[in-house]
N, CA, C and O atoms as CSV, one atom per row, in Angstrom:
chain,resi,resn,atom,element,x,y,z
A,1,UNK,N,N,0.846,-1.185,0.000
A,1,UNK,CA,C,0.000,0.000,0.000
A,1,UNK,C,C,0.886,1.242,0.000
A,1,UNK,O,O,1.788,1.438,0.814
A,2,UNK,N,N,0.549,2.036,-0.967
A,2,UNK,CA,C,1.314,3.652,-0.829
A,2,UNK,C,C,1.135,4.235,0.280
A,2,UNK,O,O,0.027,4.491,0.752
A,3,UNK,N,N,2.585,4.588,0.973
A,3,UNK,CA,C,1.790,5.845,2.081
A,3,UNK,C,C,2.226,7.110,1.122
A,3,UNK,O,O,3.124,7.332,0.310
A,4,UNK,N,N,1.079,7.826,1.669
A,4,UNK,CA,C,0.718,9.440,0.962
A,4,UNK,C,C,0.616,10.291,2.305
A,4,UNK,O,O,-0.147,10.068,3.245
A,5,UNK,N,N,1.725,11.503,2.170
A,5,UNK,CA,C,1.329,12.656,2.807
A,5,UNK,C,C,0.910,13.566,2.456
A,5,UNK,O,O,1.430,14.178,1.523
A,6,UNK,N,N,-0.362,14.054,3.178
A,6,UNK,CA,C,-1.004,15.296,2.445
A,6,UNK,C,C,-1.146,16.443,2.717
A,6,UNK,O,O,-1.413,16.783,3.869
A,7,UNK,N,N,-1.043,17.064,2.008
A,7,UNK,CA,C,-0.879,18.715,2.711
A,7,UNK,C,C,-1.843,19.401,3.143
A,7,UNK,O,O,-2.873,19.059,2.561
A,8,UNK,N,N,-2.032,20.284,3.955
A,8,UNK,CA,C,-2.924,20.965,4.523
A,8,UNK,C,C,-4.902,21.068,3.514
A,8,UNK,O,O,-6.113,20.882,3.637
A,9,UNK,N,N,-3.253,21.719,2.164
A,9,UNK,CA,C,-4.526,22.757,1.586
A,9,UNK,C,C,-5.682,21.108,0.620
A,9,UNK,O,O,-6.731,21.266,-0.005
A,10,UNK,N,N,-5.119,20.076,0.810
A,10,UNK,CA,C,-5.903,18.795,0.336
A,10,UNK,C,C,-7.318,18.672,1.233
A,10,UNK,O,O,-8.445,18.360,0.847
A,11,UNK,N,N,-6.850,19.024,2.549
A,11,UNK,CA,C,-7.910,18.456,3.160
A,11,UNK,C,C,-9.146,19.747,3.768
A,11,UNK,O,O,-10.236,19.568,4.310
A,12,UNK,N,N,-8.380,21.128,3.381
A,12,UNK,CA,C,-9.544,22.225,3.458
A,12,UNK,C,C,-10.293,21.974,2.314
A,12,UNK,O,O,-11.518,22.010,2.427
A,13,UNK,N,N,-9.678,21.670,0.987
A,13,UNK,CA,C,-10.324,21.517,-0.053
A,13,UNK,C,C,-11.691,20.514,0.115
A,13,UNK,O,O,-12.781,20.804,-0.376
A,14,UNK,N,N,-11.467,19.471,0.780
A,14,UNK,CA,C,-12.134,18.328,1.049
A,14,UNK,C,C,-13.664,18.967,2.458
A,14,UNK,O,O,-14.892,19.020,2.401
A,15,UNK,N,N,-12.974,19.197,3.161
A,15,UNK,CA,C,-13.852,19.542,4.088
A,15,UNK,C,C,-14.358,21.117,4.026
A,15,UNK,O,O,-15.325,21.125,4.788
A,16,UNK,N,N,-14.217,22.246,3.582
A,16,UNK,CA,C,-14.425,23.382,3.489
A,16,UNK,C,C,-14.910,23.463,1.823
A,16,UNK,O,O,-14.720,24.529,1.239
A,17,UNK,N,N,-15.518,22.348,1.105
A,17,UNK,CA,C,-16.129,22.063,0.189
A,17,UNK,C,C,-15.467,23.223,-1.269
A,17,UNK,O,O,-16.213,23.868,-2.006
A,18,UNK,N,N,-14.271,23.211,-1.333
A,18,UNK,CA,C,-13.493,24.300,-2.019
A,18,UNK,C,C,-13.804,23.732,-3.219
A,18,UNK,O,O,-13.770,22.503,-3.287
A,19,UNK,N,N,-14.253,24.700,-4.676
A,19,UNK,CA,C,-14.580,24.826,-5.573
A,19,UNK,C,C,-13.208,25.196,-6.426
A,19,UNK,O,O,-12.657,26.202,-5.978
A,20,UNK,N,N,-12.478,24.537,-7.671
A,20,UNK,CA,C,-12.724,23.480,-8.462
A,20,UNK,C,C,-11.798,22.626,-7.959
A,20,UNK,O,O,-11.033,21.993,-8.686
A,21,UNK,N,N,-11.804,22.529,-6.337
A,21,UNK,CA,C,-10.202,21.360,-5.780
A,21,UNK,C,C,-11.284,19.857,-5.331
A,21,UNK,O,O,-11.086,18.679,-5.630
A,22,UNK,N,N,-12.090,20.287,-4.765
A,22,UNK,CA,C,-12.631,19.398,-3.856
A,22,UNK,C,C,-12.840,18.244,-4.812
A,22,UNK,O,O,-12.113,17.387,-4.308
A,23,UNK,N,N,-13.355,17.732,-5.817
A,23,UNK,CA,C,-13.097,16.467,-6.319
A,23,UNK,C,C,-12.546,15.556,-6.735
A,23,UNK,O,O,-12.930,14.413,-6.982
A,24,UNK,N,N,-10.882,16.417,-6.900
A,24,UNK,CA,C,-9.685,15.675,-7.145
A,24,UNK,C,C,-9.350,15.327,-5.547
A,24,UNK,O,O,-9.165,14.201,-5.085
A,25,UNK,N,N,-9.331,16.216,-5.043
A,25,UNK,CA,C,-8.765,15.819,-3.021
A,25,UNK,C,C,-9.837,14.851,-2.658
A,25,UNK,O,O,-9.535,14.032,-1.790
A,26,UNK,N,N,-11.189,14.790,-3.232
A,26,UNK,CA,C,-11.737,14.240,-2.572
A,26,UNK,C,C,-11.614,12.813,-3.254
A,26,UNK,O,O,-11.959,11.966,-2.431
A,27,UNK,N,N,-11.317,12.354,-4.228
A,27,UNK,CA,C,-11.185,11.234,-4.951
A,27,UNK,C,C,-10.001,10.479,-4.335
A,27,UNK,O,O,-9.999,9.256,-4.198
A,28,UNK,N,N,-8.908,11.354,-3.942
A,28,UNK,CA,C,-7.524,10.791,-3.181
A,28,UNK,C,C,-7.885,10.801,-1.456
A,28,UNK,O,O,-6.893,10.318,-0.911
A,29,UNK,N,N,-8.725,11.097,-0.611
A,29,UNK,CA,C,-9.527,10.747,0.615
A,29,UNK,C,C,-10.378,9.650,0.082
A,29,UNK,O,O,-10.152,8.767,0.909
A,30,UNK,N,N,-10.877,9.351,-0.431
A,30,UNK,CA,C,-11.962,7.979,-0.807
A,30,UNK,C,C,-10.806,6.773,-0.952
A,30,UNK,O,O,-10.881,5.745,-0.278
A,31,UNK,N,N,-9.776,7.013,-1.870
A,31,UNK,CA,C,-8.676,6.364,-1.665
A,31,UNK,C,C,-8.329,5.402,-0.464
A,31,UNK,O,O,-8.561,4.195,-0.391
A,32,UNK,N,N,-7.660,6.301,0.549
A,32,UNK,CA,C,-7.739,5.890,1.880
A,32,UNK,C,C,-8.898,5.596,2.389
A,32,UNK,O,O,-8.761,4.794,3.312
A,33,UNK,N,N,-10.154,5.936,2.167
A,33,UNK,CA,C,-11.476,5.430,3.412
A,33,UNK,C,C,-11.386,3.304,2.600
A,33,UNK,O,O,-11.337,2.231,3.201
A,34,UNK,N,N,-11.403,3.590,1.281
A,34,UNK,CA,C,-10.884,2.102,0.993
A,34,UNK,C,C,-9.574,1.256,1.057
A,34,UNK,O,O,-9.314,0.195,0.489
A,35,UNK,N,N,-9.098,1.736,1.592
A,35,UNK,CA,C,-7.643,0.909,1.810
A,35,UNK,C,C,-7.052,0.347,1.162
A,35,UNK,O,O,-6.624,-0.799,1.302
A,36,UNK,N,N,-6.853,1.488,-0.152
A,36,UNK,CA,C,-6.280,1.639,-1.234
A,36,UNK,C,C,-4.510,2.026,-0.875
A,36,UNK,O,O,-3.514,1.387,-1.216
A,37,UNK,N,N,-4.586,3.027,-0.247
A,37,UNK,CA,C,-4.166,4.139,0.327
A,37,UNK,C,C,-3.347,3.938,1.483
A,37,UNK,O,O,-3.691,2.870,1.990
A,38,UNK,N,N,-2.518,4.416,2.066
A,38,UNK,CA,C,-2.467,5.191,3.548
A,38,UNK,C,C,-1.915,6.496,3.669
A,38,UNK,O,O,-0.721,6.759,3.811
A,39,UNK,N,N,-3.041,7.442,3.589
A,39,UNK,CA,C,-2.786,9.052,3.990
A,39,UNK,C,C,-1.835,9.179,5.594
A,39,UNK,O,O,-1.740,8.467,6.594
A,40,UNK,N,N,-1.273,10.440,5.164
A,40,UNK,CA,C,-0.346,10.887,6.940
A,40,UNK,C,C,-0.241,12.225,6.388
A,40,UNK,O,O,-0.055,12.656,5.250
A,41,UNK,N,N,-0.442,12.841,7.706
A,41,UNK,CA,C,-0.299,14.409,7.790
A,41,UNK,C,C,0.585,14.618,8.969
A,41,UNK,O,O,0.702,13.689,9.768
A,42,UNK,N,N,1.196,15.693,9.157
A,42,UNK,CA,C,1.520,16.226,10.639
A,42,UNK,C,C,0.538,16.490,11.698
A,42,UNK,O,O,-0.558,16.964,11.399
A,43,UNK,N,N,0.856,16.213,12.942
A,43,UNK,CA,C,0.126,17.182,13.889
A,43,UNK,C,C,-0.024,18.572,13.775
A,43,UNK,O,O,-1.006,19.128,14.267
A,44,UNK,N,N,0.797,19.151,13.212
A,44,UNK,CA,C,0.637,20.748,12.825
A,44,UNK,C,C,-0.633,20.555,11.803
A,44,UNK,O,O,-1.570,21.296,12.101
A,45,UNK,N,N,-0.830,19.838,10.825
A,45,UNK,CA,C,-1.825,19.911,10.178
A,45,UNK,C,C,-3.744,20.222,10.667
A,45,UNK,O,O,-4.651,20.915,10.207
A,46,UNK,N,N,-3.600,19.312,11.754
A,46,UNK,CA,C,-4.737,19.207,12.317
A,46,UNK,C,C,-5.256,20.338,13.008
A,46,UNK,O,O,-6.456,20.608,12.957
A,47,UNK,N,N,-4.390,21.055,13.688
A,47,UNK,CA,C,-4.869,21.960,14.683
A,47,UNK,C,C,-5.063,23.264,13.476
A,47,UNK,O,O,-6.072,23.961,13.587
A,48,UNK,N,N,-3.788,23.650,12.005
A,48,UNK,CA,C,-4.220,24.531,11.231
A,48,UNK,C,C,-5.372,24.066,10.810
A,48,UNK,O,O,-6.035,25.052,10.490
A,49,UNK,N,N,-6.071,22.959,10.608
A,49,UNK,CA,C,-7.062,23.079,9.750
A,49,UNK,C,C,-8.082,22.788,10.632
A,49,UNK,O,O,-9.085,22.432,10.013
A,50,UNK,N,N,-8.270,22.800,12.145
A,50,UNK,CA,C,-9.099,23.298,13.044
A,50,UNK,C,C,-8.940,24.919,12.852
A,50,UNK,O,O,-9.987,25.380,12.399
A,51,UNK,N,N,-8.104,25.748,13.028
A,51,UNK,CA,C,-7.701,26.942,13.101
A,51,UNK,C,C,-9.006,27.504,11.503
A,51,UNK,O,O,-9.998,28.204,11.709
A,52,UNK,N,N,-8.662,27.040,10.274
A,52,UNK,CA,C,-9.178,27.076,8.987
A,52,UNK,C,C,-10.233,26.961,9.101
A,52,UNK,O,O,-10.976,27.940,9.170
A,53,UNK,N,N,-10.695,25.625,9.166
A,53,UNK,CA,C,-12.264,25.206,9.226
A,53,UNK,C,C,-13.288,26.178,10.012
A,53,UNK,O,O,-14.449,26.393,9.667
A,54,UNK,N,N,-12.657,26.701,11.092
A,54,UNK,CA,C,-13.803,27.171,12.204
A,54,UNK,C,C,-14.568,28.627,11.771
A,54,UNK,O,O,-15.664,29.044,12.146
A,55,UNK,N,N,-13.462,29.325,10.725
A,55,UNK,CA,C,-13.915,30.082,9.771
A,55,UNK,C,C,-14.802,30.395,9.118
A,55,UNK,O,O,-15.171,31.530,8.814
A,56,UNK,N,N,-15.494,28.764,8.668
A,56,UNK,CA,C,-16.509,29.017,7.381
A,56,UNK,C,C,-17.390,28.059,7.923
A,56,UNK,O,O,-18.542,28.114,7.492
A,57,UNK,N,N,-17.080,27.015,8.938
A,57,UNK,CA,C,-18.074,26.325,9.249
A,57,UNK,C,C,-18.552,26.027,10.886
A,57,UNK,O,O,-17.459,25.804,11.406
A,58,UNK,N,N,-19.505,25.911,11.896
A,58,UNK,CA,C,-19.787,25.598,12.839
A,58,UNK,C,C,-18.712,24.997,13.643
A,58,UNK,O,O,-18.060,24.215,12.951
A,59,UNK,N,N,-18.300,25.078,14.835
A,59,UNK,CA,C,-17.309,24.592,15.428
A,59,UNK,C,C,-17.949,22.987,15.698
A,59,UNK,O,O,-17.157,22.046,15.654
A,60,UNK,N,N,-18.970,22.810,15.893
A,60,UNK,CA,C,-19.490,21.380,15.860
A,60,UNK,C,C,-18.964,20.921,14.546
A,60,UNK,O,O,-18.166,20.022,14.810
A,61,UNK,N,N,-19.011,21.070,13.469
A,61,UNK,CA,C,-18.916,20.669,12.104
A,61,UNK,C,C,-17.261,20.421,11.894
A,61,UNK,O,O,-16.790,19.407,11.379
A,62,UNK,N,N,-16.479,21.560,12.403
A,62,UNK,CA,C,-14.931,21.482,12.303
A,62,UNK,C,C,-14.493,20.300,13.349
A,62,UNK,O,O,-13.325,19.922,13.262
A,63,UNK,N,N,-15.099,19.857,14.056
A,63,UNK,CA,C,-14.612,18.781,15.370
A,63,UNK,C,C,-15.242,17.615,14.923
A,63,UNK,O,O,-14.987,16.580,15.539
A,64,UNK,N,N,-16.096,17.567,13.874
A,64,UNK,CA,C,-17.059,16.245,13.251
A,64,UNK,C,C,-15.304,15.989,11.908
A,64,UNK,O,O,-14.439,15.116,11.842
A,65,UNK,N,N,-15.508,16.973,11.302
A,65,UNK,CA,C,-14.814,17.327,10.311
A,65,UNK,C,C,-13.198,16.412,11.066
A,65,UNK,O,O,-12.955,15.367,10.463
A,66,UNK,N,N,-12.405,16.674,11.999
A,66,UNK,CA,C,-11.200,16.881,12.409
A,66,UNK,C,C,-11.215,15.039,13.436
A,66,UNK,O,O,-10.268,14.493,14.002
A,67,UNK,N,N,-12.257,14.698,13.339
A,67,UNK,CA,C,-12.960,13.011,14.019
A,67,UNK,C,C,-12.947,12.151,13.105
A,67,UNK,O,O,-12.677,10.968,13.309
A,68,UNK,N,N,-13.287,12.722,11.798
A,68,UNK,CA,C,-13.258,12.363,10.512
A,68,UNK,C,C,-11.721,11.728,9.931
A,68,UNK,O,O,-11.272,10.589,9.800
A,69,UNK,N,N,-11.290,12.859,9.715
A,69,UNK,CA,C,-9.402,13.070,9.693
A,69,UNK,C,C,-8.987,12.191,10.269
A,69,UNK,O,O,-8.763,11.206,9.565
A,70,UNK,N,N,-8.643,12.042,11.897
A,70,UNK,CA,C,-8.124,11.091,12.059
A,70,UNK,C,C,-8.152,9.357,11.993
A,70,UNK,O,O,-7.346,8.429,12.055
A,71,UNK,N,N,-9.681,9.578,11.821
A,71,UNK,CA,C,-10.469,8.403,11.496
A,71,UNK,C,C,-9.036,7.328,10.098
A,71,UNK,O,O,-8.386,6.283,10.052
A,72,UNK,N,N,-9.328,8.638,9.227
A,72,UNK,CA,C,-8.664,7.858,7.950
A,72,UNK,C,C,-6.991,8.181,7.381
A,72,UNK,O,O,-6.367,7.647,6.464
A,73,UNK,N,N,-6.513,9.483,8.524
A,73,UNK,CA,C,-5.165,9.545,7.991
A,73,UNK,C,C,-4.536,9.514,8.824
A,73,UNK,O,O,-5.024,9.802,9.916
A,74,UNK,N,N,-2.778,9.058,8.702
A,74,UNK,CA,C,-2.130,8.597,10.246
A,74,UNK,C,C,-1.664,10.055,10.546
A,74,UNK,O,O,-1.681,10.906,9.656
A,75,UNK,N,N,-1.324,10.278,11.583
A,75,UNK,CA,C,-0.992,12.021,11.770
A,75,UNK,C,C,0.367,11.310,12.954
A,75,UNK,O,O,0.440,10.617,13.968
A,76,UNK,N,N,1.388,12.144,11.856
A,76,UNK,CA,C,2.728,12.073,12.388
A,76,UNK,C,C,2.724,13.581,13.738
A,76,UNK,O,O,2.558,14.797,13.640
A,77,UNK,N,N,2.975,12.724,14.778
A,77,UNK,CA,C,3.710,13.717,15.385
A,77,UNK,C,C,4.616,14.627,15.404
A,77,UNK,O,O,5.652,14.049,15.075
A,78,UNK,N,N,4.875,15.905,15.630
A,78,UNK,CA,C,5.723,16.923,15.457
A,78,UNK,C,C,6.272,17.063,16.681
A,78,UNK,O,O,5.809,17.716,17.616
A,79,UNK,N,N,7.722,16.151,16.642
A,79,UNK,CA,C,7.894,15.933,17.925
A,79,UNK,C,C,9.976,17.053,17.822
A,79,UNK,O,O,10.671,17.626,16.983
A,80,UNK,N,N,10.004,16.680,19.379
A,80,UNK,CA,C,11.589,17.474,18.671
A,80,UNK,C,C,12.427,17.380,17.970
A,80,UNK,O,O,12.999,18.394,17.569
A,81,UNK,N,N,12.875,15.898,17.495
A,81,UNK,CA,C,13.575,15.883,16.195
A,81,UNK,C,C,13.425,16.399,15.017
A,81,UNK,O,O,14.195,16.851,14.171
A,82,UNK,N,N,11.836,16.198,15.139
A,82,UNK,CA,C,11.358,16.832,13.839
A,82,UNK,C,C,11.594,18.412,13.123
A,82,UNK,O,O,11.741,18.966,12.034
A,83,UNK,N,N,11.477,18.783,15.176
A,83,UNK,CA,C,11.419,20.680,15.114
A,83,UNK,C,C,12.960,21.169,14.416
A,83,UNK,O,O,13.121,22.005,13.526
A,84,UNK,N,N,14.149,20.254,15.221
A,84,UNK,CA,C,15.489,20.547,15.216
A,84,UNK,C,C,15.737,20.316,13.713
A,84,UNK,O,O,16.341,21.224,13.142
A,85,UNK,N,N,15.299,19.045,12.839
A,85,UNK,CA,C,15.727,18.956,11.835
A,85,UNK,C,C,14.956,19.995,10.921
A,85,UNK,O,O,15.683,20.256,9.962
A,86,UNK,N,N,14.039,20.524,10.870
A,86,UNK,CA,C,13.278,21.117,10.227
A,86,UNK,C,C,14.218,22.670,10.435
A,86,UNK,O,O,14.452,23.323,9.419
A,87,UNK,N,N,14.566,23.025,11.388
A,87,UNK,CA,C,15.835,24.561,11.948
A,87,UNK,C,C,16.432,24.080,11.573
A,87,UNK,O,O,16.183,24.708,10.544
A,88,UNK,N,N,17.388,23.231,11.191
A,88,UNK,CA,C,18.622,23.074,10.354
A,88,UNK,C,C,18.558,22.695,8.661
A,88,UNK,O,O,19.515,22.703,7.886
A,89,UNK,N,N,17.289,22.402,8.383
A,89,UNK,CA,C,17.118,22.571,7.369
A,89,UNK,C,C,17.698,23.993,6.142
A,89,UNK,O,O,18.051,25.148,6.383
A,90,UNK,N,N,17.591,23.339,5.024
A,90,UNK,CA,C,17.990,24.474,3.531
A,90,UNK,C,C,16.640,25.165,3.863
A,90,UNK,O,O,16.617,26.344,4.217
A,91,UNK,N,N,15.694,24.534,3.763
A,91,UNK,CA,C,14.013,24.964,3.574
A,91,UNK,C,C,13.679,26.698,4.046
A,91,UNK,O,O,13.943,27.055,5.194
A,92,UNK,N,N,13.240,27.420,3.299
A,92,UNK,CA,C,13.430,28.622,3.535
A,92,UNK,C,C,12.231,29.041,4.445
A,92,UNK,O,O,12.392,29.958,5.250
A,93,UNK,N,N,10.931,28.339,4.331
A,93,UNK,CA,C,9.969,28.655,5.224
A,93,UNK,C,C,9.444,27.549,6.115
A,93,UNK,O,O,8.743,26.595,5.778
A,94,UNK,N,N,10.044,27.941,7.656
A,94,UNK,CA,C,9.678,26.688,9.014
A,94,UNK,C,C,8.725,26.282,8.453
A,94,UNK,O,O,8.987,25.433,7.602
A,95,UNK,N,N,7.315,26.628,8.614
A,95,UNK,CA,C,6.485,25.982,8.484
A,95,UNK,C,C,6.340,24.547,7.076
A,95,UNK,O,O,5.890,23.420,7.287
A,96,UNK,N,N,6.794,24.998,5.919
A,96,UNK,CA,C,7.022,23.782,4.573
A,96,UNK,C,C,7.594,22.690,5.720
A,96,UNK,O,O,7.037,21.732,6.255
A,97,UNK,N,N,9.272,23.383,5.902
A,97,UNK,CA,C,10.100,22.314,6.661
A,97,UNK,C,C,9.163,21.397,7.339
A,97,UNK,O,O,8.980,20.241,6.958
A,98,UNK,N,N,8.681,21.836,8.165
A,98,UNK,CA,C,8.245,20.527,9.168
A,98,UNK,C,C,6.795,20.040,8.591
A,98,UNK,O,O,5.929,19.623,9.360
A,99,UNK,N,N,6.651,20.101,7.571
A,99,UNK,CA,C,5.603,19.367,6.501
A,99,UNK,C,C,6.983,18.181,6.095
A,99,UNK,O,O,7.208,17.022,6.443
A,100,UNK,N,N,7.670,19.119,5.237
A,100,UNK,CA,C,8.693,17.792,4.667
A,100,UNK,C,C,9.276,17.076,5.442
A,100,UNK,O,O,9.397,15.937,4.990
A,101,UNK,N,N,9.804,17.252,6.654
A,101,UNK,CA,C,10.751,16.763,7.448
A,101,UNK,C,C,9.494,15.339,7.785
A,101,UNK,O,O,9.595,14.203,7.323
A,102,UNK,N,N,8.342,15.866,8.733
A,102,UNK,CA,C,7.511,15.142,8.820
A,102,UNK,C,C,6.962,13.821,7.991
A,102,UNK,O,O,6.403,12.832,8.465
A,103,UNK,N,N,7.211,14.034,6.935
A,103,UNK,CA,C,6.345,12.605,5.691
A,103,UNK,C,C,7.955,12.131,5.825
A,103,UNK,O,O,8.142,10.942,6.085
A,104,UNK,N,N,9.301,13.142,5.633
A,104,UNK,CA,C,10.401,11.949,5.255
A,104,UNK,C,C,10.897,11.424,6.603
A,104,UNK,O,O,11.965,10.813,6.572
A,105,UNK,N,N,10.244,11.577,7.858
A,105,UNK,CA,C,10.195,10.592,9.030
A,105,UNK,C,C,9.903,9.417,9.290
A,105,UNK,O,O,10.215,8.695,10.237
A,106,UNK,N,N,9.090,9.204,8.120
A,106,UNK,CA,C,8.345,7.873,7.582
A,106,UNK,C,C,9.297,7.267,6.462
A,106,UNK,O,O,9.559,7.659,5.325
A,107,UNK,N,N,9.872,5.766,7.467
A,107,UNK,CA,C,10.692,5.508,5.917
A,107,UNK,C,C,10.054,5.244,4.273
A,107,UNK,O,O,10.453,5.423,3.122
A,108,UNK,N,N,8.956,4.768,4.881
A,108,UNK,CA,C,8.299,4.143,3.638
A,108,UNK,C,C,7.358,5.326,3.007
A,108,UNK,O,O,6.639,4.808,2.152
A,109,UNK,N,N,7.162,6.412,3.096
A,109,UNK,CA,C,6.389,7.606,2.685
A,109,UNK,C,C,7.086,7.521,1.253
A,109,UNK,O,O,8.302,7.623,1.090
A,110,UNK,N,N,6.070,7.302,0.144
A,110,UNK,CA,C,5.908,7.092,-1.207
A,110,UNK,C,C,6.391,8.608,-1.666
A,110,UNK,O,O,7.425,8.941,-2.245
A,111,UNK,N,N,5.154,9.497,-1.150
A,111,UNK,CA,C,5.186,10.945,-1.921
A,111,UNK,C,C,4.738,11.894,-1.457
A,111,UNK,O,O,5.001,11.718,-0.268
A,112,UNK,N,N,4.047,13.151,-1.548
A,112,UNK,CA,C,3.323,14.077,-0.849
A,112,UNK,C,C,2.327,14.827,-2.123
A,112,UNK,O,O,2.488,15.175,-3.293
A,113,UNK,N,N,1.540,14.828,-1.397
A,113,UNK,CA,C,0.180,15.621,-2.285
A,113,UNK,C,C,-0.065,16.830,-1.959
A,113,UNK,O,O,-0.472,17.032,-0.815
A,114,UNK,N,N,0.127,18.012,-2.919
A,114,UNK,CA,C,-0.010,19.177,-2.755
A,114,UNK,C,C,-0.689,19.996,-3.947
A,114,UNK,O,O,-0.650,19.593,-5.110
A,115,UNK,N,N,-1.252,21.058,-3.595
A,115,UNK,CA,C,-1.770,21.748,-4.904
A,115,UNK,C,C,-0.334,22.878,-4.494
A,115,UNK,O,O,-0.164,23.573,-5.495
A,116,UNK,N,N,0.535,23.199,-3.569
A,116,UNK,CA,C,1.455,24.336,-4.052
A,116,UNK,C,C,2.588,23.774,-3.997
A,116,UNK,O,O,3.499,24.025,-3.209
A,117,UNK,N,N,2.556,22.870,-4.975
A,117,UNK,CA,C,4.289,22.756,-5.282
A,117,UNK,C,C,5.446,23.770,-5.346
A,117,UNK,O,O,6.505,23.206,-5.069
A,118,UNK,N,N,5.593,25.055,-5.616
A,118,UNK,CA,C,6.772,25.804,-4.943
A,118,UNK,C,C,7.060,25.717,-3.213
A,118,UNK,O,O,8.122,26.069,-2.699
A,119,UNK,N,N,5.848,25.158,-2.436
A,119,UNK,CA,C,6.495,25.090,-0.984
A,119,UNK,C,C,7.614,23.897,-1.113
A,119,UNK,O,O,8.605,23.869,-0.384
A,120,UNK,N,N,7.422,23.198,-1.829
A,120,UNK,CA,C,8.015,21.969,-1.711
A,120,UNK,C,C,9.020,21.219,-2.210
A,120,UNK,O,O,9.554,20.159,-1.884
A,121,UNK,N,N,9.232,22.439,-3.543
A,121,UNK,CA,C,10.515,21.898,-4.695
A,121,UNK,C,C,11.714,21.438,-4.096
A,121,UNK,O,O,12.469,20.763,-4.797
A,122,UNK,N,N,12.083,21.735,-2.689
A,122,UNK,CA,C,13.402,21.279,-2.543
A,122,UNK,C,C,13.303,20.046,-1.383
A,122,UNK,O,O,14.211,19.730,-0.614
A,123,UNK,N,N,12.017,19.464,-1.462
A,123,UNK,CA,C,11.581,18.129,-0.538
A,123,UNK,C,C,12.615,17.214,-1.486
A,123,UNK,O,O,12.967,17.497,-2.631
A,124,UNK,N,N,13.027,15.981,-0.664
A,124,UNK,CA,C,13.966,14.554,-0.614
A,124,UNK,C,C,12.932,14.314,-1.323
A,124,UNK,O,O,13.426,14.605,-2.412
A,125,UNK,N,N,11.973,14.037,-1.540
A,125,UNK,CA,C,10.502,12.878,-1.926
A,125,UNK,C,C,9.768,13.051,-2.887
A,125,UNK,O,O,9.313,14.184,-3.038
A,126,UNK,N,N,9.487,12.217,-3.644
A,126,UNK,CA,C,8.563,12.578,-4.687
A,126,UNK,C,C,7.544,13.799,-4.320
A,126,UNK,O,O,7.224,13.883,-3.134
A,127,UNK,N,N,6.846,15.042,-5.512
A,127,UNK,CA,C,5.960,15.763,-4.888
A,127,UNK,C,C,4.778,16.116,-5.753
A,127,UNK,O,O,5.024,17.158,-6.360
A,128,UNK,N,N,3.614,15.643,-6.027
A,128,UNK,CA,C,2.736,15.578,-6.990
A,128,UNK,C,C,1.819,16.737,-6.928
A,128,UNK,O,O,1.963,17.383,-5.890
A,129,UNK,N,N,0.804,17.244,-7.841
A,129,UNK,CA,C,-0.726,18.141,-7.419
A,129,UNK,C,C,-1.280,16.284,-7.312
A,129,UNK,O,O,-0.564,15.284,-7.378
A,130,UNK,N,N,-2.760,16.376,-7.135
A,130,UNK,CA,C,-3.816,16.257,-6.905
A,130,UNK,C,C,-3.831,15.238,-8.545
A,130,UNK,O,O,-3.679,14.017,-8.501
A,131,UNK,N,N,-4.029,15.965,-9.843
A,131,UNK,CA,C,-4.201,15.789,-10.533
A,131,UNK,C,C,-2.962,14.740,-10.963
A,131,UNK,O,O,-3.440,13.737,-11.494
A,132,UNK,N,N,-1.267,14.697,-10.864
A,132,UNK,CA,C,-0.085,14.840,-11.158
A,132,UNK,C,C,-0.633,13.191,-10.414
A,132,UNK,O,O,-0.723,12.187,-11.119
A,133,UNK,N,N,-0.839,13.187,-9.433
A,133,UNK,CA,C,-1.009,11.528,-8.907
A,133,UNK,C,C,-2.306,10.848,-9.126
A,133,UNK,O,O,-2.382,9.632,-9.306
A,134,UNK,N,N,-3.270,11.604,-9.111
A,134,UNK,CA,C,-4.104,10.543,-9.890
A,134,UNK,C,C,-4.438,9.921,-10.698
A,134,UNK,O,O,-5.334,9.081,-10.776
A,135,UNK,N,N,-3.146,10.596,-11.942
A,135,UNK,CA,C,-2.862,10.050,-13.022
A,135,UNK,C,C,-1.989,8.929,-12.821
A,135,UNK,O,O,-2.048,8.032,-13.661
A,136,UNK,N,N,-1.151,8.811,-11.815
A,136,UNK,CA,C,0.219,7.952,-11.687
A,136,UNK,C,C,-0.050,6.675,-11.802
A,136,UNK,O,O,0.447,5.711,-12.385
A,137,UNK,N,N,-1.880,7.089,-10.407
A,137,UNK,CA,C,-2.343,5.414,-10.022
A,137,UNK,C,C,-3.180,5.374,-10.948
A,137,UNK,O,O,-3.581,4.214,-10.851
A,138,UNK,N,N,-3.889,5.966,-12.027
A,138,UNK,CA,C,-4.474,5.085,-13.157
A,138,UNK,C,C,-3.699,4.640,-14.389
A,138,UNK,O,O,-4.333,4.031,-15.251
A,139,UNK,N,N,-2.789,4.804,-14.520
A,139,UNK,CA,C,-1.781,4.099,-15.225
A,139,UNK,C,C,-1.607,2.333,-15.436
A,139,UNK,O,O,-0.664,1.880,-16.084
């Protein structure tokens, strides 16, 4: 099974019903609910996209929403190695860093799914859009 890390803006797309992302993100979440898949995010992920969500939708809905999440993706801890390697990093903005540092903590992490590939051009790991991998696996 592929593990896939996904980036933030995959899963606002998905849950904050974002117009024209949400059916490619949401086709790569269906992925994982069948165990096709295994999605991983950071712990930083979760709490920004509590932070995101609460924005546009009911705080009941963002905590249904964020029950959901962990339900189907593994969420790497952002623990201190992670922080230290991510500060010694090339990576010009902390926050990317400890996205990348995070998925390449995982030996077996396949790739990462993003719609902004400039955060990411100088990731170790394969780095796809949305579209860029759902082509890979219908091949």
């Amino acid at each position: 099974m592929k593990n896939i890390f996904i980036d933030i803006n995959i899963l606002v797309d998905i849950f904050a019903n974002r117009e024209p992302f949400v059916f490619k993100s949401l086709t790569i979440y269906n992925l994982a609910i069948k165990n096709k898949i295994q999605l991983h995010c950071s712990s930083n992920t979760i709490t920004t996209l509590h932070y995101i969500l609460k924005k546009s939708i009911s705080e009941e809905k963002t905590r249904l929403a964020l029950e959901h999440v962990i339900k189907y993706v593994t969420v790497i801890p952002v623990d201190i190695a992670i922080i230290k390697k991510s500060l010694k990093s090339s990576h010009k903005d902390f926050e990317d860093a400890i996205q990348i540092i995070s998925a390449q903590s995982i030996n077996t992490m396949d790739c990462i799914i993003t719609r902004d590939l400039k955060d990411y051009k100088n990731a170790e790991i394969n780095v796809f859009t949305p579209d860029e991998f759902l082509n890979t696996i219908t091949k």
